[in-house]
C-alpha positions in Angstrom: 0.0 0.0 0.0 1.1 3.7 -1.1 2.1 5.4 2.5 0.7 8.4 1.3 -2.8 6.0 1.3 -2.9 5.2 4.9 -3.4 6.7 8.3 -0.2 8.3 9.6 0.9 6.8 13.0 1.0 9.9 15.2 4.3 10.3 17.0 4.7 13.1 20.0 8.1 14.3 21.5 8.5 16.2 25.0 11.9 17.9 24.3 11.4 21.0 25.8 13.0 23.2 28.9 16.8 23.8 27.4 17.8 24.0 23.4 20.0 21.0 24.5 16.8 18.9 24.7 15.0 20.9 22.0 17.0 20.6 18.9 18.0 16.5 19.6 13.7 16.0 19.5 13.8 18.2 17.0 16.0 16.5 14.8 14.3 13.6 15.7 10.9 15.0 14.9 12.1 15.9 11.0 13.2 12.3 10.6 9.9 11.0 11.4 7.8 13.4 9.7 10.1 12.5 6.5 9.3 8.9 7.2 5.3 9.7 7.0 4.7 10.1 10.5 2.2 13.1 11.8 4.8 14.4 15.2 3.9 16.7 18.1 6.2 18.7 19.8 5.5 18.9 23.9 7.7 22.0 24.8 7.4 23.9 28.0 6.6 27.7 28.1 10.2 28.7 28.1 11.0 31.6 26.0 14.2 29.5 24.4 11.3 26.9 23.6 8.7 29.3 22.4 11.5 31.1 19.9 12.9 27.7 18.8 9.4 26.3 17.2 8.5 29.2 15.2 10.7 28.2 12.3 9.0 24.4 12.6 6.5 23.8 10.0 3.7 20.7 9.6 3.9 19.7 13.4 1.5 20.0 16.3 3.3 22.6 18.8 1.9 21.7 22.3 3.0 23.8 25.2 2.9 21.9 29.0 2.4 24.0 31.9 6.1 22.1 33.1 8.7 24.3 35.5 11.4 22.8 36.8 12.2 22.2 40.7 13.4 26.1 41.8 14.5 26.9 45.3 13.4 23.4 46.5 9.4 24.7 45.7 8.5 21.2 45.6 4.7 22.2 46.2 4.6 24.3 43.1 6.5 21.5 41.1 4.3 18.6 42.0 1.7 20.9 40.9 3.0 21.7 37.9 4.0 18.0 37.1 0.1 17.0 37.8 -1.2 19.9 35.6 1.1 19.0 33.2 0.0 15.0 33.3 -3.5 16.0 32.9 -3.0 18.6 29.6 -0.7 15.5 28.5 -3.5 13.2 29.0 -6.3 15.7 27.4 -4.4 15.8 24.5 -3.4 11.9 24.3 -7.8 11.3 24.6 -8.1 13.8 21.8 -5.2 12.0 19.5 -4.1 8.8 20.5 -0.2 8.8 20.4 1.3 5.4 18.6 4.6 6.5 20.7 6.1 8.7 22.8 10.3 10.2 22.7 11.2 12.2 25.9 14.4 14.0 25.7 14.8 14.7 29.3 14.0 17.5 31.3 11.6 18.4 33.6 8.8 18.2 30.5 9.6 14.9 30.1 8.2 12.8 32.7 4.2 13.7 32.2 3.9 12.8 29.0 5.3 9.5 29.4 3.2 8.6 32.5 0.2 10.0 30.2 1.6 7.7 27.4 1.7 4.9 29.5 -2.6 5.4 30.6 -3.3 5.4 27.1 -1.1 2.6 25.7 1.1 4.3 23.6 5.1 2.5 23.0 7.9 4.6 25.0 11.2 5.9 24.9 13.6 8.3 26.2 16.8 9.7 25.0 19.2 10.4 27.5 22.4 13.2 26.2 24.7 13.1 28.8 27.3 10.9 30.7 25.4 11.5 34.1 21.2 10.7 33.6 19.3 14.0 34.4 16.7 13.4 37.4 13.8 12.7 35.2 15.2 10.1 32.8 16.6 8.4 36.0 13.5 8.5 37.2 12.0 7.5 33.9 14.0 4.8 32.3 12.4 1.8 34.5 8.7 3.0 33.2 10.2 2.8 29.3 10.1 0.3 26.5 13.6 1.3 25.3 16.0 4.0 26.6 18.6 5.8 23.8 21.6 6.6 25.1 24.7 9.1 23.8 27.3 7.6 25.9 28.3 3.9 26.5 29.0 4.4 30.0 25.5 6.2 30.8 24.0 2.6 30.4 25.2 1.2 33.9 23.7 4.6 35.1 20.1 4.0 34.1 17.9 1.2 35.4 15.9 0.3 31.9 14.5 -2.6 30.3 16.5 -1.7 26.8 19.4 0.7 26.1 20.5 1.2 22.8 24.2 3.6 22.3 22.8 5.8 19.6 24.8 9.1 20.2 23.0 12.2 20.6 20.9 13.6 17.6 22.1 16.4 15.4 19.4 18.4 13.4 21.0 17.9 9.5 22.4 21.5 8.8 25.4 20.8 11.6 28.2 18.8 9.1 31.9 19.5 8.2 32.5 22.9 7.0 35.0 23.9 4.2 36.7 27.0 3.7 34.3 28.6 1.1 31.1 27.7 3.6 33.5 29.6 6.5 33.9 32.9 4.8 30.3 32.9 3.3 28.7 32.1 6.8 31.1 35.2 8.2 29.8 37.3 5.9 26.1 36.2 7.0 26.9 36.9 10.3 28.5 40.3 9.9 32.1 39.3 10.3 35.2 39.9 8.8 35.4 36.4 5.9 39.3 36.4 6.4 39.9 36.8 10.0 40.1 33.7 12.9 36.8 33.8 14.5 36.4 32.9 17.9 32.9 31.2 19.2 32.0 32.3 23.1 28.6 31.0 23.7 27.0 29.4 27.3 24.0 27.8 26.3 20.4 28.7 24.8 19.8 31.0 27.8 23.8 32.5 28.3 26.0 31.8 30.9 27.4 34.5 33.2 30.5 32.4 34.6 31.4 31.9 31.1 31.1 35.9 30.0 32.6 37.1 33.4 35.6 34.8 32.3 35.9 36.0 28.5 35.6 39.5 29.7 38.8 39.2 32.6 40.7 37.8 29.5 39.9 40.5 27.1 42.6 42.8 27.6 45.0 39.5 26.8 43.0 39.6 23.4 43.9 43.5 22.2 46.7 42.8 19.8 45.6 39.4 18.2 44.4 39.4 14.8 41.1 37.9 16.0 37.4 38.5 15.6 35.0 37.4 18.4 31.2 36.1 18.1 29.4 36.4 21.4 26.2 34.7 22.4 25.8 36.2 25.9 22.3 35.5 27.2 19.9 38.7 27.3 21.4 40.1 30.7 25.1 40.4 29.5 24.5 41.7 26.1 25.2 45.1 26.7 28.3 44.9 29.3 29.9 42.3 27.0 29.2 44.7 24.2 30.5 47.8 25.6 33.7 45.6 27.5 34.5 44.4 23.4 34.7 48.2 22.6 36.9 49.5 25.3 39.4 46.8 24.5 39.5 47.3 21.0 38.3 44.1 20.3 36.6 43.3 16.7 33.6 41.6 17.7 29.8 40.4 16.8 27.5 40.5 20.2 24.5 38.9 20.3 21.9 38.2 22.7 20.9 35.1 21.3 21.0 33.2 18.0 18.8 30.8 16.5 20.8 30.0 13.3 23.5 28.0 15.3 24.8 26.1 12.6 25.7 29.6 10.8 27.8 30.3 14.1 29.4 27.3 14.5 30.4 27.3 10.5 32.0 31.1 11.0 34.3 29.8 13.8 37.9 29.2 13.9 37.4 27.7 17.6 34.1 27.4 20.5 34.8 28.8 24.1 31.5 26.6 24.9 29.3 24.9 27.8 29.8 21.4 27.3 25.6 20.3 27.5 25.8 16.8 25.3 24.0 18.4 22.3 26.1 21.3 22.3 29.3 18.7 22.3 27.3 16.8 19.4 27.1 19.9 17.3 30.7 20.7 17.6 31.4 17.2 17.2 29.7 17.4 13.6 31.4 19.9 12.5 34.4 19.2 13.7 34.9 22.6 15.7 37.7 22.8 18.5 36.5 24.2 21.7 37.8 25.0 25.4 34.8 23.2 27.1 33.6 24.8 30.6 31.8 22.8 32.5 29.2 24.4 34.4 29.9 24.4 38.1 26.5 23.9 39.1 25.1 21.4 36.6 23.1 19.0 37.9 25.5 16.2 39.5 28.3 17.5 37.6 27.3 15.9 34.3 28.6 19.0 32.0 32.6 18.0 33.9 31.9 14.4 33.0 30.8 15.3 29.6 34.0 17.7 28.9 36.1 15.1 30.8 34.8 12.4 28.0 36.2 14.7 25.2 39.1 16.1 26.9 40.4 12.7 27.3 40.0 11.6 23.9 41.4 15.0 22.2 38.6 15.8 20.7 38.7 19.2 23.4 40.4 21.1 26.1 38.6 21.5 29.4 38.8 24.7 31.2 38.0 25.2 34.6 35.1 28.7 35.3 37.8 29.5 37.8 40.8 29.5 35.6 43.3 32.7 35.2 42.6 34.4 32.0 46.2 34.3 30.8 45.8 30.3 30.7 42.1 30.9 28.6 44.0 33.1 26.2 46.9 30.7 26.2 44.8 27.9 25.2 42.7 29.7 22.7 46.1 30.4 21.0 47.0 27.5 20.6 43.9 26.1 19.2 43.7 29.3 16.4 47.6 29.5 16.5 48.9 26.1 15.4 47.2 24.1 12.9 48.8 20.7 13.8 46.6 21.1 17.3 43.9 22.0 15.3 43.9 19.3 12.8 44.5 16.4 15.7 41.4 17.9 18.1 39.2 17.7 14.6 40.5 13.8 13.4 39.4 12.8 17.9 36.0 14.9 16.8 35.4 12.3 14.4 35.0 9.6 16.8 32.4 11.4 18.8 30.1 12.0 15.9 27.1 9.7 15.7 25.5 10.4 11.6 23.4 8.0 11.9 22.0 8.1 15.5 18.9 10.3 13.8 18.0 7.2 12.0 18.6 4.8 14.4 16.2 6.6 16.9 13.7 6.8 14.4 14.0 3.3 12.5 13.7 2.0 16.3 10.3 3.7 17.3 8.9 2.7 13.9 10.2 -1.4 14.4 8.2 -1.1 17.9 5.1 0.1 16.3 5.1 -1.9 13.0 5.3 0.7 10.6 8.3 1.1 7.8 8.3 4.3 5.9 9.5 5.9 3.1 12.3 9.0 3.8 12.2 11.5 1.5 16.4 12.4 0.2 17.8 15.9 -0.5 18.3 14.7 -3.8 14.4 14.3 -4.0 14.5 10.3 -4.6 12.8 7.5 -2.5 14.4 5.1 0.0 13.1 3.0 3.1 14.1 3.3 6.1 17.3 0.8 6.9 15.5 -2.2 9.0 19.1 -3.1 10.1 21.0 -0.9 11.3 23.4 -1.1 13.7 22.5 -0.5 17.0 24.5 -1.2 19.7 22.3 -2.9 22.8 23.2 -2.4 26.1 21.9 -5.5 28.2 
């Protein structure tokens, strides 16, 4: 039967809270719809979620009344969870889900209990070395649990894991010189000049800008350029700071088109959030990786420890001097040999196919095989084999 002749299985994703479990859902999201599915995106009211799903088209945008755990509030988060179980469920009654992905977070966790009342199959997809609080709390109540790193398996108490890698939406691939300079030019910078990548996350990170700006001065007579994603409440002292040092420079509050960003740069001064680390991974972008100190148990120094090891990064500690930042960052820009081994350890941490593995996966459990539409416009299933790595 012509796929285009039967009912689409309906497929909902809860990926919202950070853009680090946004864009992996979203990625995920575009594979399925590609494959014939009809997908629903459960975000939470967030303004990094809200911003991030106005350039989605042909999906159901569902918004959960989810907040996460602040100031140990637990009253107002049970309440929030329970609200958010009961839109969940409302809109599971209206259209019953055939599956549904969580992507961590506090968003996550209704809509999987809601899932499980109505009968749908479910996953979750868990980024980082350390398991976030709601897929550890998750993973026992799921058919399968995808994982990014091997050792996040022994960490999480489900029935199925399967080492995927994290999803990376398909505009984020190697980058050669001619797609460098034109994204510079897109982005207002200078198309022959070493450009330097400071951003800390979807929502900024004012550790990370407090330690750029120390090591500014150590940046006046380099032949660099900065672009700086600082978060709405450092845009305009990072700005001004760039001026009074002399420093060429591109601020911006925030930037949706990240794969433009990462394509400018040279090198990444960068979080190290799992889908931030798959991004660079990608398109095979050096980085100084700093953790943030008060991730939840630490995972963003396990994560940078993971690449740092391997040479695919340099970890940096928030507290460190800036003359070590700006010897580090010189290096990286400075000396091509460094830059060329950090990009061949890259390789290893990019997962191409973990997009389709996720999605061929959900598709086996529900017994449907699609059709994915190509770039080049022709017609191929959707691999029945592929190689998935299960974790017992």
């Amino acid at each position: 039967m012509n796929p285009s002749a039967r009912s689409k299985p309906f497929i909902a994703i809860a990926c919202g809270g950070t853009g680090g479990h946004l864009f992996p859902g979203l990625a995920v999201a575009q594979q399925l719809q590609e494959c014939g599915c009809d997908v629903a995106l459960l975000i939470s009211p967030k303004e990094v979620d809200q911003q991030a799903v106005k350039s989605v088209l042909g999906m159901e945008i569902f918004t959960l009344p989810a907040v996460g755990l602040q100031n140990r509030n637990y009253f107002s988060f049970a309440k929030s969870f329970w609200n958010s179980f009961r839109a969940a469920q409302i809109f599971f009654k209206q259209r019953r889900p055939a599956a549904v992905l969580a992507m961590g977070g506090f968003t996550s966790a209704p809509p999987i209990f809601a899932a499980k009342f109505c009968g749908a199959k479910t996953f979750l997809h868990e980024s980082n070395t350390i398991p976030g609080r709601a897929n550890r709390l998750l993973a026992r109540f799921v058919d399968t649990a995808f994982i990014g790193f091997p050792e996040t398996a022994a960490r999480l108490r489900a029935k199925k894991t399967l080492v995927t890698g994290t999803p990376v939406r398909p505009q984020f691939s190697e980058v050669s010189i001619e797609n460098a300079e034109s994204s510079r030019r897109a982005l207002g910078l200078d198309p022959n000049l070493p450009v330097i990548l400071v951003v800390g996350g979807s929502q900024g990170a004012r550790g990370l800008n407090e330690l750029i700006l120390s090591a500014l001065p150590l940046f006046k007579n380099r032949d660099w350029q900065f672009l700086h994603l600082t978060g709405a409440n450092d845009f305009e002292k990072v700005k001004s700071a760039c001026a009074a040092n002399g420093i060429k420079a591109v601020v911006k509050p925030f930037l949706a088109e990240m794969d433009l960003a990462l394509g400018a740069a040279t090198a990444c001064i960068s979080r190290s959030g799992a889908s931030s680390l798959a991004e660079m991974a990608a398109m095979r972008l050096p980085s100084l990786l700093v953790p943030l100190p008060t991730a939840a148990d630490n995972h963003q120094f396990f994560n940078a420890l993971a690449f740092d090891k391997t040479g695919a990064a340099k970890m940096l500690e928030q507290k460190s001097s800036p003359e070590k930042v700006a010897a580090l960052l010189a290096e990286i820009v400075g000396d091509e040999t460094v830059r060329q081994k950090i990009q061949v350890a890259l390789a290893q941490w990019h997962a191409p196919e973990a997009v389709a593995q996720i999605a061929e996966n959900i598709l086996s459990a529900i017994g449907e095989k699609f059709s994915v539409t190509q770039k080049n416009g022709k017609q191929t299933e959707v691999k029945s084999e592929l190689n998935l790595k299960v974790v017992a």
